[in-house]
Backbone atoms as SQL, in Angstrom:
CREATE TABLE atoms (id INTEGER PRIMARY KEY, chain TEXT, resi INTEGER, resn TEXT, atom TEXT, x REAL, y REAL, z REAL);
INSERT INTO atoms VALUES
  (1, 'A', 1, 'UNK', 'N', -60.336, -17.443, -7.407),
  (2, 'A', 1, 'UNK', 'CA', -60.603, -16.593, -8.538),
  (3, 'A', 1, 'UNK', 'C', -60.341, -17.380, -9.819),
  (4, 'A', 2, 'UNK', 'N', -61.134, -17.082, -10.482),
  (5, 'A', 2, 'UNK', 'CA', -61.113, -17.740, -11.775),
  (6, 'A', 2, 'UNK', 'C', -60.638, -17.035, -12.690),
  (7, 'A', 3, 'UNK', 'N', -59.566, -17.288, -13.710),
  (8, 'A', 3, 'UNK', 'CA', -59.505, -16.386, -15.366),
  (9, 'A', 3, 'UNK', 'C', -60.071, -17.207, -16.219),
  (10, 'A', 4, 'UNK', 'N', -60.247, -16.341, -17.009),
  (11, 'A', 4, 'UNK', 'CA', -60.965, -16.210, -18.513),
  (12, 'A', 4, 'UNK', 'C', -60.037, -16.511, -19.324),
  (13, 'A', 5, 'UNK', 'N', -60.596, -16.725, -20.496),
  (14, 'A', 5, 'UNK', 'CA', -59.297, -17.122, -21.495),
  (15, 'A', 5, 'UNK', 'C', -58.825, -15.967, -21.784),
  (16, 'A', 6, 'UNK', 'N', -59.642, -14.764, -22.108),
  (17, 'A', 6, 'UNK', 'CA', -59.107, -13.376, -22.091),
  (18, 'A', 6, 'UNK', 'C', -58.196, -13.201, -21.056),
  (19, 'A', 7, 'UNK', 'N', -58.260, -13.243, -20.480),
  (20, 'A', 7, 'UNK', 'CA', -57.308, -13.089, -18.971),
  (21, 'A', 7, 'UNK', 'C', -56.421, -13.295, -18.898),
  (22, 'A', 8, 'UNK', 'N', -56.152, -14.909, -19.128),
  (23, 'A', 8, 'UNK', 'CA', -54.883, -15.591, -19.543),
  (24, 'A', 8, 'UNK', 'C', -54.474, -15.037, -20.606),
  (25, 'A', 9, 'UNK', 'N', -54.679, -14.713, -21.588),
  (26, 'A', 9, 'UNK', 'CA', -54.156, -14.166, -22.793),
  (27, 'A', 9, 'UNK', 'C', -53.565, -12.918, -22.817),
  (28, 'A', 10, 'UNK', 'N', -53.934, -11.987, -22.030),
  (29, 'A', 10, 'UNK', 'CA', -53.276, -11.215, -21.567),
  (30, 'A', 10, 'UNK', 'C', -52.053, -11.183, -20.589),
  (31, 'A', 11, 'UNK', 'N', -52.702, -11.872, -19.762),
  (32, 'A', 11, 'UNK', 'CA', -51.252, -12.039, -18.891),
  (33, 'A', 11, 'UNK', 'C', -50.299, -12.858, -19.924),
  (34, 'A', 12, 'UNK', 'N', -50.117, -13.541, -20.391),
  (35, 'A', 12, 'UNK', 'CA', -49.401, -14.744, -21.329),
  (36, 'A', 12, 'UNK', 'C', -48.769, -13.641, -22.017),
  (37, 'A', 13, 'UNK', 'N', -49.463, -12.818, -22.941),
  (38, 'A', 13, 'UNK', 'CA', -48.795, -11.855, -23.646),
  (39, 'A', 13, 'UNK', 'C', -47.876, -10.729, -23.245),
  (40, 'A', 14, 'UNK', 'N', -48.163, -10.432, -22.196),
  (41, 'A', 14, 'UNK', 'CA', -47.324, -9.660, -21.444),
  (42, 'A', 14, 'UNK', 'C', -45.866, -10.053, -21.101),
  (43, 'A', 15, 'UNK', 'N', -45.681, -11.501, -21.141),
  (44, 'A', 15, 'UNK', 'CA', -44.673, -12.182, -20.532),
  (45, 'A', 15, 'UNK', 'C', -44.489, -12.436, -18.965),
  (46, 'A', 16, 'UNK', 'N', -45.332, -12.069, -18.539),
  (47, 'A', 16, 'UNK', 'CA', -44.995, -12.187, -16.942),
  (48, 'A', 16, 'UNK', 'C', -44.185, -10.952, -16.365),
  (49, 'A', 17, 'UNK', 'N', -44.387, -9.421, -17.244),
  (50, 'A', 17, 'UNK', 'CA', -44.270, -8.626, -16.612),
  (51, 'A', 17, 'UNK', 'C', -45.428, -7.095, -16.749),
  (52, 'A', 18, 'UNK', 'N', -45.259, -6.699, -15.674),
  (53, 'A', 18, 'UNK', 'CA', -46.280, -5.606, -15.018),
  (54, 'A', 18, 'UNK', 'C', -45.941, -4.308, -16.444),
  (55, 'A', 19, 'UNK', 'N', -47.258, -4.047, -16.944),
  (56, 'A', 19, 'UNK', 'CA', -46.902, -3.159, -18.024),
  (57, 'A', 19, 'UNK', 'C', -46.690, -2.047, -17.427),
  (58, 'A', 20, 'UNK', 'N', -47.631, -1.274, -16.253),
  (59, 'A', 20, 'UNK', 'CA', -46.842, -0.265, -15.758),
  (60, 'A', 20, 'UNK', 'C', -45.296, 0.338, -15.400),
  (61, 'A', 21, 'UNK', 'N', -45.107, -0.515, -14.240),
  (62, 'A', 21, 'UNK', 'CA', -43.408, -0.663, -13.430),
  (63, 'A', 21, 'UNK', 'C', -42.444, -1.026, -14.401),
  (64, 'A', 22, 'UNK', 'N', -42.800, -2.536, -15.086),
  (65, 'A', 22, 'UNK', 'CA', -41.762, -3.361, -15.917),
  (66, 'A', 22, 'UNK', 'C', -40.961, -4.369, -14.940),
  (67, 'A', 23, 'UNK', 'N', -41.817, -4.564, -13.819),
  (68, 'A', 23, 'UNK', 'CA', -41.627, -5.166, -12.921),
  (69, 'A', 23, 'UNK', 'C', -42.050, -6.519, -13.148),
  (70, 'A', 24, 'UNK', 'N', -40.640, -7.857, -13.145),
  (71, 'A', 24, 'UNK', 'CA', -40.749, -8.981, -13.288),
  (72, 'A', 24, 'UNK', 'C', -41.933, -9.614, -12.158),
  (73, 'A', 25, 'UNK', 'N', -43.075, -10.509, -12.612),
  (74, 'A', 25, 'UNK', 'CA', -44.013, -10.915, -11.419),
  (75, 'A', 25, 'UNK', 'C', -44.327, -12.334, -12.190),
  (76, 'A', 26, 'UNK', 'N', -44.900, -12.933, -11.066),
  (77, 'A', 26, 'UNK', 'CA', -45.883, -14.351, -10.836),
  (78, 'A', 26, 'UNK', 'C', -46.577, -14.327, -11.443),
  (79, 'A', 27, 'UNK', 'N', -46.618, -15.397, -12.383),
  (80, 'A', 27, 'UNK', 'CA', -48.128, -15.830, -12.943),
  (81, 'A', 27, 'UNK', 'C', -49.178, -16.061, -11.948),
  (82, 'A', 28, 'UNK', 'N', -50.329, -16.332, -12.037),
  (83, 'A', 28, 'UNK', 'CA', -51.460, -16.714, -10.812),
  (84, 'A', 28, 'UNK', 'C', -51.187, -18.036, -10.886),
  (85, 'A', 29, 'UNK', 'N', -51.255, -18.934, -12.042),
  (86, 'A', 29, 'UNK', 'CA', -50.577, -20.668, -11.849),
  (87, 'A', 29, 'UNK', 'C', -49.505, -21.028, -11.487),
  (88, 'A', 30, 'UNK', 'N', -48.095, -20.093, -11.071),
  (89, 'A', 30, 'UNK', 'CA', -47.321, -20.388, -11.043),
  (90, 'A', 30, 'UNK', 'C', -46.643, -20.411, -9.916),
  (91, 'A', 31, 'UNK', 'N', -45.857, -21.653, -9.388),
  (92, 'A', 31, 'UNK', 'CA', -45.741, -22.150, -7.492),
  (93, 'A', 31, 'UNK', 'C', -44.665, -20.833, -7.093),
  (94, 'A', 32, 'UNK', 'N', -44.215, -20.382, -6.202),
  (95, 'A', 32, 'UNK', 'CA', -43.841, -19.259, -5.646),
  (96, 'A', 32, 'UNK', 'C', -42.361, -19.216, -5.600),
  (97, 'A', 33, 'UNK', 'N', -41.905, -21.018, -5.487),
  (98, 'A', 33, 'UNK', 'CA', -40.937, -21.137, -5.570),
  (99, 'A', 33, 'UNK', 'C', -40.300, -21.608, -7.029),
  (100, 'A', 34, 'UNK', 'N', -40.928, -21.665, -7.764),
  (101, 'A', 34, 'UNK', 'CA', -40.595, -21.670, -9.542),
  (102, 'A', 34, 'UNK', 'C', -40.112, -20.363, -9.768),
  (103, 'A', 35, 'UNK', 'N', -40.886, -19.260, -9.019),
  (104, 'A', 35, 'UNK', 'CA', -40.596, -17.941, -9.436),
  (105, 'A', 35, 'UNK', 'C', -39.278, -17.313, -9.187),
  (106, 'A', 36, 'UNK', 'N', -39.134, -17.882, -7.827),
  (107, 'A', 36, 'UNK', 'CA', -38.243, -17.112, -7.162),
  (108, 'A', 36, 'UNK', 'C', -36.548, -17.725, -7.720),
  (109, 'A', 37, 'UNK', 'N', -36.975, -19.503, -8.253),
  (110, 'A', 37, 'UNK', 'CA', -35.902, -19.622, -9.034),
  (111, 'A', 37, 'UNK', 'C', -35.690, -19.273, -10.001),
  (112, 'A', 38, 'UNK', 'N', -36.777, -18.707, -10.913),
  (113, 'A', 38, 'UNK', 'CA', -36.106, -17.555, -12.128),
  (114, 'A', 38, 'UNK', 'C', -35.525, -16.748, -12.318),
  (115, 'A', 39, 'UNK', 'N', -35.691, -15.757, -10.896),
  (116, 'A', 39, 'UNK', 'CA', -35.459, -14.885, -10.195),
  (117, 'A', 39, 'UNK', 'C', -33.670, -14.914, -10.333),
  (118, 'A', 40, 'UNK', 'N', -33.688, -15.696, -9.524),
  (119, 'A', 40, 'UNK', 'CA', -32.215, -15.841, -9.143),
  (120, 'A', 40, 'UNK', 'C', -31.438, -16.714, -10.298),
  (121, 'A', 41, 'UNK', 'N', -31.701, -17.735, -11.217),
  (122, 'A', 41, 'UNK', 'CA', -31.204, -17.593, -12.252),
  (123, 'A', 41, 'UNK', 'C', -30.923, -16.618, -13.106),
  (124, 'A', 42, 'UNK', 'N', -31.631, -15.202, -13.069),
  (125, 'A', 42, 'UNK', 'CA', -31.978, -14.492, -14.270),
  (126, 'A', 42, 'UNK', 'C', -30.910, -13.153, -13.178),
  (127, 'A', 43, 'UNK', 'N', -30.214, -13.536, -12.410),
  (128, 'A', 43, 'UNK', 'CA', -29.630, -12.139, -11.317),
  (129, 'A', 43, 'UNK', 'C', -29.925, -11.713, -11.161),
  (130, 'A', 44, 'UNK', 'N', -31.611, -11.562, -10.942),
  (131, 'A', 44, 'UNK', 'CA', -32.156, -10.794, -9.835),
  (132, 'A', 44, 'UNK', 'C', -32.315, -11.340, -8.786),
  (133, 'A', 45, 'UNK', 'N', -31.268, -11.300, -7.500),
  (134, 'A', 45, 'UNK', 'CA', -30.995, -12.039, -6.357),
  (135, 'A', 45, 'UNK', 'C', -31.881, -11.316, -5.146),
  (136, 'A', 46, 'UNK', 'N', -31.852, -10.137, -5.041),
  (137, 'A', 46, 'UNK', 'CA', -32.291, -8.820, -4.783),
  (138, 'A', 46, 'UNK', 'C', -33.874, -9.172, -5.258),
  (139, 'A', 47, 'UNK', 'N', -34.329, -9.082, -6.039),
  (140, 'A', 47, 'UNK', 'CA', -35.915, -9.516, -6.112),
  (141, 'A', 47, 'UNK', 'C', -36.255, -10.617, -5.706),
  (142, 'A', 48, 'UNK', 'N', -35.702, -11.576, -5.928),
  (143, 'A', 48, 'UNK', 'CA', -35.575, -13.146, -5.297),
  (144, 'A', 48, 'UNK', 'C', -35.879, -13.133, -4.089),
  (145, 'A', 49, 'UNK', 'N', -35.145, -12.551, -3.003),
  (146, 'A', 49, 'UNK', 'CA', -35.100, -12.402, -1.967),
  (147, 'A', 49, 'UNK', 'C', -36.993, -11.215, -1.242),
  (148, 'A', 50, 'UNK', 'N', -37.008, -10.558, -1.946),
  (149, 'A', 50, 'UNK', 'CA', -37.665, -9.531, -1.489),
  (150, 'A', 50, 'UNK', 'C', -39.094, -10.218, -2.039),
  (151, 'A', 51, 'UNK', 'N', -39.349, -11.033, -3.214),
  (152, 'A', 51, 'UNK', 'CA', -40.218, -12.265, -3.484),
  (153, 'A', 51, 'UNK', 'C', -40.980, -12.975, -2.237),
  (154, 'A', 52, 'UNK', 'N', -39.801, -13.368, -1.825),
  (155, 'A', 52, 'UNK', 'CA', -39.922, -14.666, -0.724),
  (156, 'A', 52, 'UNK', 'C', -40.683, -13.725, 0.678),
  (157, 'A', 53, 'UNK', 'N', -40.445, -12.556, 0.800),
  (158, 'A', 53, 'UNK', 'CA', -40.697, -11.753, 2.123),
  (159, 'A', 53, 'UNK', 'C', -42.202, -11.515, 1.809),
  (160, 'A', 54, 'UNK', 'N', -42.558, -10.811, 0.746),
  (161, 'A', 54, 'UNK', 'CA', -43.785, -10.370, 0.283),
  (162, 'A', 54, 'UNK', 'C', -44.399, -10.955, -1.054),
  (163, 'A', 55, 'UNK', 'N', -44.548, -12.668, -1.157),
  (164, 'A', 55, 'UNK', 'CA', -44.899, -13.082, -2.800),
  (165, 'A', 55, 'UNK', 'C', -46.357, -12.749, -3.105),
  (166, 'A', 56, 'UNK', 'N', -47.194, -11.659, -2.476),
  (167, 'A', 56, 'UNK', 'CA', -48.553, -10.814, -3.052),
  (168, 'A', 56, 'UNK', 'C', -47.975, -9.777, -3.895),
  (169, 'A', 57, 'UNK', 'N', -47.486, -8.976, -3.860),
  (170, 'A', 57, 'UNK', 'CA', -46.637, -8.049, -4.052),
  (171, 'A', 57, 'UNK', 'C', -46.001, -8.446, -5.787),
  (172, 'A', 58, 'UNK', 'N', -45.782, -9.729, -5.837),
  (173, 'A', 58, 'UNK', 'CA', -44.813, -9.653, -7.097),
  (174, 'A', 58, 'UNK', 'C', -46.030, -10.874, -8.298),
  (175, 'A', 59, 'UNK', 'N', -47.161, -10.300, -7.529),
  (176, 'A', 59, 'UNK', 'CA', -48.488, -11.590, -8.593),
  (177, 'A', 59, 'UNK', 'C', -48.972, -10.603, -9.747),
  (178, 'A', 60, 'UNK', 'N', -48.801, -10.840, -11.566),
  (179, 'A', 60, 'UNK', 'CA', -49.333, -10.514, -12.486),
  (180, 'A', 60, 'UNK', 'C', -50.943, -10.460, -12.015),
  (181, 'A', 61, 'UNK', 'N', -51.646, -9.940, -12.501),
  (182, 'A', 61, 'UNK', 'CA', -53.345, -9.750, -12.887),
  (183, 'A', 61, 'UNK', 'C', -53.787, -8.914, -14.185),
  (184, 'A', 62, 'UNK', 'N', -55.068, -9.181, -14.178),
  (185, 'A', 62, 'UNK', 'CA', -55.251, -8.691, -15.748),
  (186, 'A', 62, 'UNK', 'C', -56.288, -7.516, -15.020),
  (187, 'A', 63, 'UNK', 'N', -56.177, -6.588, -15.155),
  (188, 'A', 63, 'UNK', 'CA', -57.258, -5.240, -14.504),
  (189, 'A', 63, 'UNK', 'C', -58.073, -4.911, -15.438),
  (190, 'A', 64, 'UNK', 'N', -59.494, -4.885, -15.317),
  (191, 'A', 64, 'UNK', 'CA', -60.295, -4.381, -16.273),
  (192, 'A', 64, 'UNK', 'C', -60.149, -2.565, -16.303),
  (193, 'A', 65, 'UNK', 'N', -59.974, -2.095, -17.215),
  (194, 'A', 65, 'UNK', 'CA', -59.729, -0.301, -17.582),
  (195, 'A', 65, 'UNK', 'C', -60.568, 0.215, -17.175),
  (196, 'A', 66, 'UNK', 'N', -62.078, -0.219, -17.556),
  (197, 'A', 66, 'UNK', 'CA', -62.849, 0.756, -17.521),
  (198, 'A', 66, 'UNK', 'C', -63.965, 0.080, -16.077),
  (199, 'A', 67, 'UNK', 'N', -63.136, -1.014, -15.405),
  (200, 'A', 67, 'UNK', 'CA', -63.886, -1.128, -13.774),
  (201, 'A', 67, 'UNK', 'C', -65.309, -1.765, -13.930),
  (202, 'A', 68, 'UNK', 'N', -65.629, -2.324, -15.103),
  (203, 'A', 68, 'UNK', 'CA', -66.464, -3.443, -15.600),
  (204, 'A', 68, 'UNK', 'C', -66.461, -4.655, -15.452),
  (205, 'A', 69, 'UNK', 'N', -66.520, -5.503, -14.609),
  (206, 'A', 69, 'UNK', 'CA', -65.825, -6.974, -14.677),
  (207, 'A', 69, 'UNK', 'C', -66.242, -7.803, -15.802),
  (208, 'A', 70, 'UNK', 'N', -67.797, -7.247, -15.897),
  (209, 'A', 70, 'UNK', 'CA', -68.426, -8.219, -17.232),
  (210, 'A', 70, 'UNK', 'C', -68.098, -7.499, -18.443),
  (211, 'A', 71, 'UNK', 'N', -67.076, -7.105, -18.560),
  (212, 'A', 71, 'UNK', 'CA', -66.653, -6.378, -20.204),
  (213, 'A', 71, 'UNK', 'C', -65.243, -7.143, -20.289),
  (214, 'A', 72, 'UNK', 'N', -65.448, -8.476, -21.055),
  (215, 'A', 72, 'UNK', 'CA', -64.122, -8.783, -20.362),
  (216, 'A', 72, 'UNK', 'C', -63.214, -9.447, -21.922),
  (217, 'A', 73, 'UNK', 'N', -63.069, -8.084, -22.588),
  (218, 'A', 73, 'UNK', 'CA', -62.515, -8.147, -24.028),
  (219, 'A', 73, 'UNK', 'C', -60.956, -7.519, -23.871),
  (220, 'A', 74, 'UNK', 'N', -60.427, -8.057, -24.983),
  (221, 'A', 74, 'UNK', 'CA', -58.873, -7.832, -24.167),
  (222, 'A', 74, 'UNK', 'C', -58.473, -6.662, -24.532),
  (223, 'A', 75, 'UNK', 'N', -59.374, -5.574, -25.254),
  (224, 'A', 75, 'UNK', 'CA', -59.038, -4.480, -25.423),
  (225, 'A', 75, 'UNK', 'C', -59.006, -3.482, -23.821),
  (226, 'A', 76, 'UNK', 'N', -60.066, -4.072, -23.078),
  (227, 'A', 76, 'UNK', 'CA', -60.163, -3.320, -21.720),
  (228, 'A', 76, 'UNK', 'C', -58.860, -4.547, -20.631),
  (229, 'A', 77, 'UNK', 'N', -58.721, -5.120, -20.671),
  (230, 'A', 77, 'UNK', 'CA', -57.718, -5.768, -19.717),
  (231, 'A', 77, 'UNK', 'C', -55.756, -4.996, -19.910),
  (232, 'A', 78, 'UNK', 'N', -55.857, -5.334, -18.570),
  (233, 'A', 78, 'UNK', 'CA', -53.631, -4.586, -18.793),
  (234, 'A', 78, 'UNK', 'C', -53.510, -5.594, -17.765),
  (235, 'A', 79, 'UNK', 'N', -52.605, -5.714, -18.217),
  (236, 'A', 79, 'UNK', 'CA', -51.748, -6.807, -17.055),
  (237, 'A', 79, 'UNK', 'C', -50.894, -6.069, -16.198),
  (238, 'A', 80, 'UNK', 'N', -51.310, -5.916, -14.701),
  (239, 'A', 80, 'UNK', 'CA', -50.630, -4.732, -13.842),
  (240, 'A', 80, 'UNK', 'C', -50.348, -5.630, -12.561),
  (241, 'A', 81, 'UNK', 'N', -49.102, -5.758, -11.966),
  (242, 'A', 81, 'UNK', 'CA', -48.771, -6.371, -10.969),
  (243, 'A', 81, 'UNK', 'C', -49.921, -5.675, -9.339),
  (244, 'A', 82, 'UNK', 'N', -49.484, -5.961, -8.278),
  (245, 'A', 82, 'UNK', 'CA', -50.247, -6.135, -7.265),
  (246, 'A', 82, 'UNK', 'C', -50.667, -4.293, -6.953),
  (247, 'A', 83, 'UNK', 'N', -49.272, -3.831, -7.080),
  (248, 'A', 83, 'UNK', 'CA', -49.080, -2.784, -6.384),
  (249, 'A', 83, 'UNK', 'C', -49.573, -1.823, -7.030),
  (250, 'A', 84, 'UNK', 'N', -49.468, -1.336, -8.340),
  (251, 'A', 84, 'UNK', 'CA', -49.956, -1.212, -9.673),
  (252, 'A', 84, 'UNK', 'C', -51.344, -1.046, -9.828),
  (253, 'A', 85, 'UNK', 'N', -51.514, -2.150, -9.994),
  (254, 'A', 85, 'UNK', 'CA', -53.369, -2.420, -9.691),
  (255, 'A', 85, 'UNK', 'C', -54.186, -1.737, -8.623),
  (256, 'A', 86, 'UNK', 'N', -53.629, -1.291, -7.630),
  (257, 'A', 86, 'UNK', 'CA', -54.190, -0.931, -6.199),
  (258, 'A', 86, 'UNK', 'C', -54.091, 0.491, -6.524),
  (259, 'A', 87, 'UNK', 'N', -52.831, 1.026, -7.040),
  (260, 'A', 87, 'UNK', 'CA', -52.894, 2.297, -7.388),
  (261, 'A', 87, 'UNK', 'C', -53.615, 2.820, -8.551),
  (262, 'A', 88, 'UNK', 'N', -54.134, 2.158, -9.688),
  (263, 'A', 88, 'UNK', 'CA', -54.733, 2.243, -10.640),
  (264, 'A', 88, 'UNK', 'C', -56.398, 2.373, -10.345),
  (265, 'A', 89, 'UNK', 'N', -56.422, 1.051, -8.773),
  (266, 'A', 89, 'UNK', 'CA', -57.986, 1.127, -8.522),
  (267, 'A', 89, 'UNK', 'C', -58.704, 2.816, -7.982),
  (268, 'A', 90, 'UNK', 'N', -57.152, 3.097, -7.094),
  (269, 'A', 90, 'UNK', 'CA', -57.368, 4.406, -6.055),
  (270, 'A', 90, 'UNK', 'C', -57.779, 5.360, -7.377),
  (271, 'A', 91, 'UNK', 'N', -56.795, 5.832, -8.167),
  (272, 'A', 91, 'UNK', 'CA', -57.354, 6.536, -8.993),
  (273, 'A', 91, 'UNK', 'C', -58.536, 6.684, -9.851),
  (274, 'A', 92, 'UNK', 'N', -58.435, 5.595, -10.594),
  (275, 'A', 92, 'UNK', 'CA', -59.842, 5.577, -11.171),
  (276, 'A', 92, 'UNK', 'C', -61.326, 5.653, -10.543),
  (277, 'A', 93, 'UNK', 'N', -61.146, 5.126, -8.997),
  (278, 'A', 93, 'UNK', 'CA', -62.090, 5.220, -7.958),
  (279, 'A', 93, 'UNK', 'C', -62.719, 6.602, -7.727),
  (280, 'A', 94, 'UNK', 'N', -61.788, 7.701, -7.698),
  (281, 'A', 94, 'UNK', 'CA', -61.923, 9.065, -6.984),
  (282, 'A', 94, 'UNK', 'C', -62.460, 9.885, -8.314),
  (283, 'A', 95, 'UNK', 'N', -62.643, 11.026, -8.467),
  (284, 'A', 95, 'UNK', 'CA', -62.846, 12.097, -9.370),
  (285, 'A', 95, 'UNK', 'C', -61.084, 12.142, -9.554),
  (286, 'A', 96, 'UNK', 'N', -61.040, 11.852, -11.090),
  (287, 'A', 96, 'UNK', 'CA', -59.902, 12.132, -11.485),
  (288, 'A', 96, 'UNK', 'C', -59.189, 13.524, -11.912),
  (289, 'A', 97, 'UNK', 'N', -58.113, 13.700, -11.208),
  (290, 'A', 97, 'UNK', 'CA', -57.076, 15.088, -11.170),
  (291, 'A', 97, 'UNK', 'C', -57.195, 14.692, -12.921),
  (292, 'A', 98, 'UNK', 'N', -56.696, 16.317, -13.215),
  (293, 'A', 98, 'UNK', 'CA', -56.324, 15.888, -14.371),
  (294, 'A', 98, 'UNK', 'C', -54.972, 15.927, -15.093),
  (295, 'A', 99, 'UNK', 'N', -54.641, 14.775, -15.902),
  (296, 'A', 99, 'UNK', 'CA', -53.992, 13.959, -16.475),
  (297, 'A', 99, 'UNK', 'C', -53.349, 12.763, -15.785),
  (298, 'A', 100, 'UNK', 'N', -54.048, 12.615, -14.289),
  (299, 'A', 100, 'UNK', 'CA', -53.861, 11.508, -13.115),
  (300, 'A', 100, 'UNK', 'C', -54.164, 10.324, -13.917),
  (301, 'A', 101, 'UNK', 'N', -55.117, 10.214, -14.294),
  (302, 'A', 101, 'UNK', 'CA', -55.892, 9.126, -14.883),
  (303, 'A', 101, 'UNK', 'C', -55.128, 8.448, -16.075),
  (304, 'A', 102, 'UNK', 'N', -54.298, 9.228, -17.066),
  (305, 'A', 102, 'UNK', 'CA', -54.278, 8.945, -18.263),
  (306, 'A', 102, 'UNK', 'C', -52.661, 8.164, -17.983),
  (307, 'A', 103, 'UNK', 'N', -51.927, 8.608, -16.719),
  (308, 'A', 103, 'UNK', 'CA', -50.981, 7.925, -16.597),
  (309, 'A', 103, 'UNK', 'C', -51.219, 6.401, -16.609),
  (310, 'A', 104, 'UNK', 'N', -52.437, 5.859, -16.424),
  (311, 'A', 104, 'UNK', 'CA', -52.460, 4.174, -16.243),
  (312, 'A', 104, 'UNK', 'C', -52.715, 4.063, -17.737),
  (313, 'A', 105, 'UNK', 'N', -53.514, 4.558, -18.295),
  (314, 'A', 105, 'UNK', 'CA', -54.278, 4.309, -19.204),
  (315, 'A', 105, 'UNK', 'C', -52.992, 4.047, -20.603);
């Protein structure tokens, strides 16, 4: 997979965490074990660990909002970790409940 400079710019801005959760995650460039030593420098020993079991789980991405891939302006991108993203896809996928939707948004 390739990013965009939009892409990167988003994730970059975010800091390397999931705007939903606030959940510390992986850059997509970044080796698994760089992470996991931040991790545990920073006392999260406990994520460190739970990193290493499942490192899909703790990867930044930039999600397009409105499910466009070719709209790719950083007003439609969020930077939403793995888990995040999957739940964001389910929803937006289905006929949205209402005020389901507006929680990602």
């Amino acid at each position: 997979m390739v990013l965009t400079a939009n892409q990167i710019a988003v994730i970059q801005d975010a800091g390397g965490v999931c705007q939903h959760c606030r959940k510390p995650c992986r850059y997509p460039w970044q080796r698994l074990s760089e992470f996991v030593a931040e991790l545990q420098s920073g006392g999260a020993a406990g994520l460190a660990v739970d990193a290493q079991r499942h490192p899909r789980r703790y990867l930044i991405q930039a999600v397009h909002i409105n499910r466009d891939r070719s709209c790719d302006r950083r007003e439609n991108l969020k930077p939403l970790c793995i888990s995040c993203a999957m739940s964001f896809r389910a929803v937006t996928r289905r006929k949205p409940v209402f005020g389901a939707r507006r929680k990602y948004l």
